[in-house]
C-alpha positions in Angstrom: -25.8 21.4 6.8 -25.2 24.2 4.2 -24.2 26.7 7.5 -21.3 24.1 8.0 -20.5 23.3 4.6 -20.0 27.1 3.4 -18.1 28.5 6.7 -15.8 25.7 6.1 -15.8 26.1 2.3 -15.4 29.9 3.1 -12.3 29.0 4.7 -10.7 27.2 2.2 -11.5 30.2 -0.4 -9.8 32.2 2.2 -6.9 30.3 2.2 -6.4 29.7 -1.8 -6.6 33.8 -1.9 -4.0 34.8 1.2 -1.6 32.0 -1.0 -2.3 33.2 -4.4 -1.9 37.4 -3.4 1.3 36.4 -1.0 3.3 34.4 -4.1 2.1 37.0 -6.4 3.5 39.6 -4.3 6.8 37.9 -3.9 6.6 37.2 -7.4 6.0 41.0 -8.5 6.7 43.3 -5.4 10.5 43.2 -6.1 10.7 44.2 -9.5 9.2 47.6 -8.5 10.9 48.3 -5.3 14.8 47.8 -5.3 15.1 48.4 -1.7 12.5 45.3 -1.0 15.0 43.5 -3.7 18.1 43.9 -1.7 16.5 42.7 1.6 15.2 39.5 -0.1 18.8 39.0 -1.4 20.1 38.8 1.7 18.0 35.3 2.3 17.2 34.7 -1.2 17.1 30.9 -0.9 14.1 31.6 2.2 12.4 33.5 0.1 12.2 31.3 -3.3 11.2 28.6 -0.7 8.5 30.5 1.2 7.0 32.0 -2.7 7.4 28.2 -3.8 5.2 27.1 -0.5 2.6 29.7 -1.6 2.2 28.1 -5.3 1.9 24.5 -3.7 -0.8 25.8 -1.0 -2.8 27.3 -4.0 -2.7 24.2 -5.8 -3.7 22.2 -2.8 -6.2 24.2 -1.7 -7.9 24.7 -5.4 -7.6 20.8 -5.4 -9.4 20.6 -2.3 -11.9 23.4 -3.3 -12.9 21.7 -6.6 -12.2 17.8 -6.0 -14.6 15.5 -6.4 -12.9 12.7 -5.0 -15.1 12.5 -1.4 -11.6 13.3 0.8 -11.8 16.9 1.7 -14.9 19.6 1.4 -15.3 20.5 -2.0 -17.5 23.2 -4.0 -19.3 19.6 -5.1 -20.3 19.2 -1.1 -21.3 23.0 -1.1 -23.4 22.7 -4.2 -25.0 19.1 -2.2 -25.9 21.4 0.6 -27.6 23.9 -1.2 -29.4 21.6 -2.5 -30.1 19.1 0.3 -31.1 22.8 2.5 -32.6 24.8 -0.4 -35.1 26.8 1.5 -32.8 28.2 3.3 -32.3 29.9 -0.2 -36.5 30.8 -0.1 -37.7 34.4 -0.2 -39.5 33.8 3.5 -35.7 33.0 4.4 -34.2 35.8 2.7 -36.4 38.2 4.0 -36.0 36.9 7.9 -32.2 37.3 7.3 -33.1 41.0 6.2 -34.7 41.5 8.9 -32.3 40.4 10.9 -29.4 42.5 9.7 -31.6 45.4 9.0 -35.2 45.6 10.7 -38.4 46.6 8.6 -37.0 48.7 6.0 -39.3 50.4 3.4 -37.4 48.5 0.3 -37.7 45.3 2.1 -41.1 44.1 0.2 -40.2 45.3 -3.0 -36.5 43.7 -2.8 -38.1 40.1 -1.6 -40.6 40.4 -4.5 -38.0 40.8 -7.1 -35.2 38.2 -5.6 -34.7 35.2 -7.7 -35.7 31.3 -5.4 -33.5 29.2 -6.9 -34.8 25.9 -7.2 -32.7 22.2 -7.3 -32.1 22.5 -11.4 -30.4 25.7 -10.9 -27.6 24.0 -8.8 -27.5 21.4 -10.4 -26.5 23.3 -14.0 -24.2 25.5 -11.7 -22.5 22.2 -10.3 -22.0 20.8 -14.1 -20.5 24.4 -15.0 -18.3 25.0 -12.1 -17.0 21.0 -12.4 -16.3 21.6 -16.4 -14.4 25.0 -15.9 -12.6 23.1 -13.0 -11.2 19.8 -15.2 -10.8 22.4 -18.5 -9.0 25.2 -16.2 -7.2 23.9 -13.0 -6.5 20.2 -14.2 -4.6 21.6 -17.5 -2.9 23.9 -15.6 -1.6 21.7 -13.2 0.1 19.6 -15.5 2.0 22.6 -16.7 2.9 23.8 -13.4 4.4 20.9 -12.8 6.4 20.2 -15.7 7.5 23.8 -15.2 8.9 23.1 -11.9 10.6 19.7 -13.1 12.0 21.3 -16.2 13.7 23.5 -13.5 14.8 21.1 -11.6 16.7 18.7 -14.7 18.0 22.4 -15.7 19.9 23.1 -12.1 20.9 19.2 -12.3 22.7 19.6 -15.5 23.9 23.3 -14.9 25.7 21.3 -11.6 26.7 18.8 -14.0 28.4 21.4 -16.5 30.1 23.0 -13.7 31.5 19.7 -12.7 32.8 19.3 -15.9 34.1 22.6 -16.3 36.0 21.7 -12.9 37.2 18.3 -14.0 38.3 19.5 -17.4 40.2 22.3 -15.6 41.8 20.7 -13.4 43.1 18.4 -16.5 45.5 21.8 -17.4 
């Protein structure tokens, strides 16, 4: 179960990074490279859709990644599977993955002897730490991402509405 749990949890990690480095790039790159400016401005609508789609696939995914909510694989399930397969966290386990990647090695013994077996309590404090940081952090956030983006969208509304004035009042003269 854990096998499962973190190659898909790996996944969604993956995904939450590629979105988060590819809006912060289309966020930052320009400013430092005029000539990647002046291509963007020759679709800049395209590109403050495609950074906008990165933003929303970060918040998505971190959603996904820390809800708790039972509808998508969550760091919760993750931390259930350690937990529900916890020997596969046991030093007999460790050491037949060293083996594995390494053969007999002369640091093997040594290294096993002074690896840390976590037991259910640890993962179980981790679970209440990761889930505070996560309401504290991402839910907080959230809220101020999207006012952010609605504050925007009442500012373009009334810019259009001023223009229409502008037009209106002109075309009074």
């Amino acid at each position: 179960m854990f096998k499962e749990h973190h190659d898909l949890f790996r996944n969604e990690v993956h995904q939450a990074t590629g979105s988060y480095v590819i809006w912060k790039s289309l966020q930052n790159c320009p400013a430092n490279d005029i000539a990647l400016l002046n291509a963007m401005n020759v679709t800049p609508t395209s590109w403050i859709f495609i950074r906008h789609s990165m933003m929303l696939s970060l918040i998505m995914t971190l959603g996904r990644i820390f809800g708790t909510d039972g509808d998508s694989l969550s760091i919760d399930d993750l931390i259930k599977s350690c937990i529900i397969d916890i020997d596969v966290f046991s030093k007999s386990s460790l050491r037949d993955r060293k083996l594995q990647q390494s053969g007999e090695a002369e640091w093997l013994d040594s290294y096993i002897d002074n690896a840390y077996e976590p037991i259910e309590k640890d993962f179980q404090m981790l679970k209440s730490e990761i889930i505070g940081n996560y309401t504290e952090m991402y839910i907080s956030h959230l809220g101020i991402i999207y006012l952010h983006i609605q504050i925007k969208f009442i500012s373009t509304k009334l810019m259009n509405c001023g223009k229409l004035l502008k037009l209106e009042t002109w075309k009074n003269y």
